[in-house]
N, C-alpha and C positions, 0 to 999 in steps of 0.2 A: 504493500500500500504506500502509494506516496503522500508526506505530507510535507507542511513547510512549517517551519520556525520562525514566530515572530519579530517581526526589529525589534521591538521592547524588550525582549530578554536576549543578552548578550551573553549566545549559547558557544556551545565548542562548533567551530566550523563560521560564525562571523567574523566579520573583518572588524576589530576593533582599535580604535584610538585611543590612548591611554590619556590620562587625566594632565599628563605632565606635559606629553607631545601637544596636546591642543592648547595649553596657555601657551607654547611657545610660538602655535602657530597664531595665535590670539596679539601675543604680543608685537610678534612683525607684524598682522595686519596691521595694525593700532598706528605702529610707528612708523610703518609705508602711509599711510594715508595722513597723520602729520607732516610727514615731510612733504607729500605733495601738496599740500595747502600751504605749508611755508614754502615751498621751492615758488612758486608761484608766483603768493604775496612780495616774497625776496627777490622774484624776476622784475617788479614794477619798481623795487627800494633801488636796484641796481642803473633800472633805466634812468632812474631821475639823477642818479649820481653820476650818471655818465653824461646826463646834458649839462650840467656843472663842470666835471673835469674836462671837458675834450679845451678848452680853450688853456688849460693850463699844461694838456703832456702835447698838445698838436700831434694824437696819432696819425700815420701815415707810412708808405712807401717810404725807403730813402734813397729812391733815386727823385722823389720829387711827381712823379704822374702821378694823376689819376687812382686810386683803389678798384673802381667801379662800384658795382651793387656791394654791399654787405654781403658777411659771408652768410646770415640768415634770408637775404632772399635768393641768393643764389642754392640753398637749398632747396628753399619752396619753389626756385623754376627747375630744378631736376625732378623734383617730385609730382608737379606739375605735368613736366613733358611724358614721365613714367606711364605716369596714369590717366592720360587723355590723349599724350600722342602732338598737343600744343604747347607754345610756350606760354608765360603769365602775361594777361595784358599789365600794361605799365601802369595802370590806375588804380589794380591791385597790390601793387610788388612789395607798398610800404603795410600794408596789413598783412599782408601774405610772409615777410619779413617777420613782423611786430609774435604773429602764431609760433612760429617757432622757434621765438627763442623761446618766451612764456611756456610752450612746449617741453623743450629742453632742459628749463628751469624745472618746471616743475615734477619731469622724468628723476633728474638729477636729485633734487629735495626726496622722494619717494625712495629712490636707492638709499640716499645717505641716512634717514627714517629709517629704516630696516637696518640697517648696516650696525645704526647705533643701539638697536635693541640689543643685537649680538656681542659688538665689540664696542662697549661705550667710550673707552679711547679714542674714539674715532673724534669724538665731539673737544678733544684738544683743544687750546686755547679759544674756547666759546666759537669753535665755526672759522675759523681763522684757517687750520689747517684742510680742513674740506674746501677751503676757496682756494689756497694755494693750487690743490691736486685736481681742484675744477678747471683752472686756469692751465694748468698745464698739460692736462691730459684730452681737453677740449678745444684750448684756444692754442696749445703751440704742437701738440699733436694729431688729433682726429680732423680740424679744421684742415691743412695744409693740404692730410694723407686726403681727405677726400678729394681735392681740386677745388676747394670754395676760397682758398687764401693762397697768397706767395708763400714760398720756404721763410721760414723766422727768422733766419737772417737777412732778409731781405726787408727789413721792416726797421725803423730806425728803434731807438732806445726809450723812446719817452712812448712810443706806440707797444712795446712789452710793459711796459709802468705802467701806462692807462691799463690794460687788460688786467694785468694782476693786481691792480688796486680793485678794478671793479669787483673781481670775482671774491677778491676780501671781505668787500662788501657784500656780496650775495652771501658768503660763505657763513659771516656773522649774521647776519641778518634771518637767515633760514636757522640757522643754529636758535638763536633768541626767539623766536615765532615758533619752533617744534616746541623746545622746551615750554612755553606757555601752554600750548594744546597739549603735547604729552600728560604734563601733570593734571591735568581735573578726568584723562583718558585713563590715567593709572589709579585712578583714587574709584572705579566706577564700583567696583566690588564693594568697598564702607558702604559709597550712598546707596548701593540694591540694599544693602539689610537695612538702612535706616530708612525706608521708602521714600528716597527722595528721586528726583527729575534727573536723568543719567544724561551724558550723550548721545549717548545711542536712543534714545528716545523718542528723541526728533531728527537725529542726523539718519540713520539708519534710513526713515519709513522718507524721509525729503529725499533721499539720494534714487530709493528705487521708485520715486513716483516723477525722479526729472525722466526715467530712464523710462516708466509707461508713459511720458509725453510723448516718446520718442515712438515706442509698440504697447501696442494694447495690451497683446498676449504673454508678448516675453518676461515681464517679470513673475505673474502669474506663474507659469512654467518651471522658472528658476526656483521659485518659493516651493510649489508642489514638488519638485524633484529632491529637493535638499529633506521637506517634510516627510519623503517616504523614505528617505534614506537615512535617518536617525532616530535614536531611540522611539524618542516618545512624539518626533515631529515638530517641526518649527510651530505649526499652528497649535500644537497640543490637541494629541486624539480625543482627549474626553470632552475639547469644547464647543462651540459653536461651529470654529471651524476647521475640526478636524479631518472634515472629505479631502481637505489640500492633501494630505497625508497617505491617501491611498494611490499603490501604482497606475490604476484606474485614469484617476482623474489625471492624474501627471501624463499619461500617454493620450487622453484627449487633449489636454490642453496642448501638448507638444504640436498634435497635428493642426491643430484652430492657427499656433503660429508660423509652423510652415504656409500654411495655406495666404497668413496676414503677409509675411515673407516676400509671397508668389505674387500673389495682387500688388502688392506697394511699389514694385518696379514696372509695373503695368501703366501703359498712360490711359487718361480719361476717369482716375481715380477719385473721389471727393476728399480734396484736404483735410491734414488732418485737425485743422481748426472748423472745418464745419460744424453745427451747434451736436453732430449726430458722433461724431468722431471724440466731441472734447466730453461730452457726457459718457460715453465708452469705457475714455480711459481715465476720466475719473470715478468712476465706479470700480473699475479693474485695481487703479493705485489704491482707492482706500480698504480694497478686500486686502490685498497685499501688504499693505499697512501695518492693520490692525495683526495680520496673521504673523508678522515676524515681532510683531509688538509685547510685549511683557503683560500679561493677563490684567492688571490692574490698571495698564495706557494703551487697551487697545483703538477705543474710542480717539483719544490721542492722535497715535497713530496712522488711522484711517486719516483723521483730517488732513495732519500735514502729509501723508502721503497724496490724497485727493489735492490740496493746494500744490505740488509739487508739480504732479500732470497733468495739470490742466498750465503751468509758468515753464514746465518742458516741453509742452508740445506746440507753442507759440517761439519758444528760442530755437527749438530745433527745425519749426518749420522755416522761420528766416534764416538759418544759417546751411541746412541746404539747399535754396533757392539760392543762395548766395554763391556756394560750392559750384550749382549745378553749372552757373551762368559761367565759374572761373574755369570749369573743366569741361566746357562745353559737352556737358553727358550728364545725364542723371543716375543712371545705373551705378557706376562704381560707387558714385557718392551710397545709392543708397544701400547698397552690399556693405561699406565700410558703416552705415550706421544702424545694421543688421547685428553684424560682429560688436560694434562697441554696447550697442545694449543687451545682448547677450552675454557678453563676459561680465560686465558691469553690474548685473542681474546677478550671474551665478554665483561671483563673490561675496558680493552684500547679502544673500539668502544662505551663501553657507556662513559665514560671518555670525549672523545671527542665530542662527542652527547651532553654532558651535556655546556662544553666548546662553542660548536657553542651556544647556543641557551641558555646562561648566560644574554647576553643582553634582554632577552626577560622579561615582567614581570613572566610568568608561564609556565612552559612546560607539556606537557600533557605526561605521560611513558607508556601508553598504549595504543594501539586502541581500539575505537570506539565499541561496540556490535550494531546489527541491532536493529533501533526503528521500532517501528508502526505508 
């Protein structure tokens, strides 16, 4: 006779996570997603310091021409020709520029965030030493190797100065902005037993209802998949709504998002700000919400997940309109914004998958296979 063994009991034969391994994956999430909020913020502290310094190091060539474009738009036109096959029109180049450094900044903050969960050394003279190794492994190395800059010596002495000052500047700057977020992300355990307002409370259900702005179904999907594949379920089986929980629902839902998937790159589609589309996926963010929500905010929850997609699905519909016009196609754009709320779903739903069920000694991260 076949039977199967349920997630909830983490029998001989599941795949189980240990209590130890999940804070530690708990804690690099925590301190990737501080750093990327300071890499970010510290990408705008840097640009302002750089419209300050340039009149004092006169970066430049030292043969005296020209530089041309920045080395950041000269990425965004390689990346551009990759993926459309045209070059950037000119009236984009300083936005298209402006992306990725902000980009790269904030890439960089999310490594260094992780990095210092691990090896808190890292964080040396408050971010000092993360700007040196930014500067020099970005701006006198990867920069050149790629073709976006001259060899470094070819560059006078005050234009190595500006750089390694700015990136000083990035370097403290994200260092001092983690450390703030870090610490009330570290303390989140005290406030659950004293029933107070966590981060994750509101940052969690805001993050995956920018990302139902974006698809109706996918975070739904991420939520349901995480919820059948742990113990007791992101939503918690005994609650309202514990169906997310069943592999069931998780393999309809999968399919509803393929299908949203198929359609979205379809023309003659109805935007997704029509009144039909935003009541959708605000209905979809606040079930999602509430279900990765803590039983006492799930109402919470709902809300700001429902405020979140209906203020994402307004950002993301002008900023692929925006995309679509610079890479004269719609398609990749909307495959790359397939993938990024997909991933961005899956994390935040196991995130807090992992979060419920911390209290527990071990959580099981996969179902069950049939025994005999």
């Amino acid at each position: 006779m076949t039977a199967f063994r349920t997630a909830a009991s983490p029998q001989a034969g599941s795949i189980v996570l240990p209590a130890e391994r999940r804070a530690e994956l708990l804690k690099l999430a925590e301190g990737s997603a501080s750093g990327f909020v300071a890499g970010l913020a510290a990408s705008w502290v840097m640009d302002r310091f750089q419209d300050q310094a340039q009149g004092l190091f006169r970066p430049g060539p030292a043969d005296g021409k020209s530089p041309g474009d920045p080395a950041t738009v000269k990425a965004a036109e390689r990346f551009t020709v990759l993926a459309s096959g045209r070059g950037l029109p000119r009236k984009d180049k300083d936005e298209a520029g402006s992306a990725v450094h902000y980009l790269v900044g904030a890439m960089a903050g999310s490594l260094y965030g992780a990095v210092v969960e691990v090896k808190p050394q890292a964080a040396r003279w408050r971010g000092a030493a993360m700007g040196l190794a930014a500067a020099t492994l970005i701006d006198q190395l990867a920069v050149p190797l790629a073709g976006f800059a001259r060899p470094p010596w070819k560059y006078t002495v005050g234009t190595h100065l500006y750089g390694y000052a700015s990136h000083l500047v990035f370097g403290m700057a994200t260092e001092a902005l983690r450390r703030t977020l870090r610490g009330p992300i570290a303390e989140l355990s005290g406030s659950a037993a004293e029933g107070g307002l966590e981060t994750r409370d509101w940052a969690v259900p805001l993050l995956l209802g920018l990302a139902n702005g974006q698809r109706t179904m996918t975070p739904a999907v991420a939520v349901s998949i995480t919820a059948a594949a742990t113990a007791d379920g992101t939503a918690g089986r005994a609650g309202p709504l514990g169906i997310l929980s069943s592999p069931w629902t998780a393999a309809a839902l999968g399919l509803a998002a393929l299908g949203e998937y198929y359609v979205d790159i379809r023309p003659g589609v109805p935007a997704r700000i029509a009144p039909m589309g935003l009541a959708a996926r605000m209905a979809a963010g606040g079930l999602v919400g509430a279900a990765t929500a803590r039983p006492e905010r799930r109402l919470l929850g709902a809300a700001i997940a429902a405020g979140g997609a209906l203020a994402g699905a307004y950002i993301s519909y002008r900023v692929r309109q925006r995309l679509a016009r610079t890479f004269g196609h719609d398609r990749p754009v909307g495959l790359a914004e397939d993938a990024l709320s997909l991933a961005g779903s899956l994390a935040l739903a196991a995130y807090a998958a992992m979060r419920r069920n911390e209290a527990a000694p071990a959580a099981p991260i996969g179902r069950m296979l049939p025994i005999a």
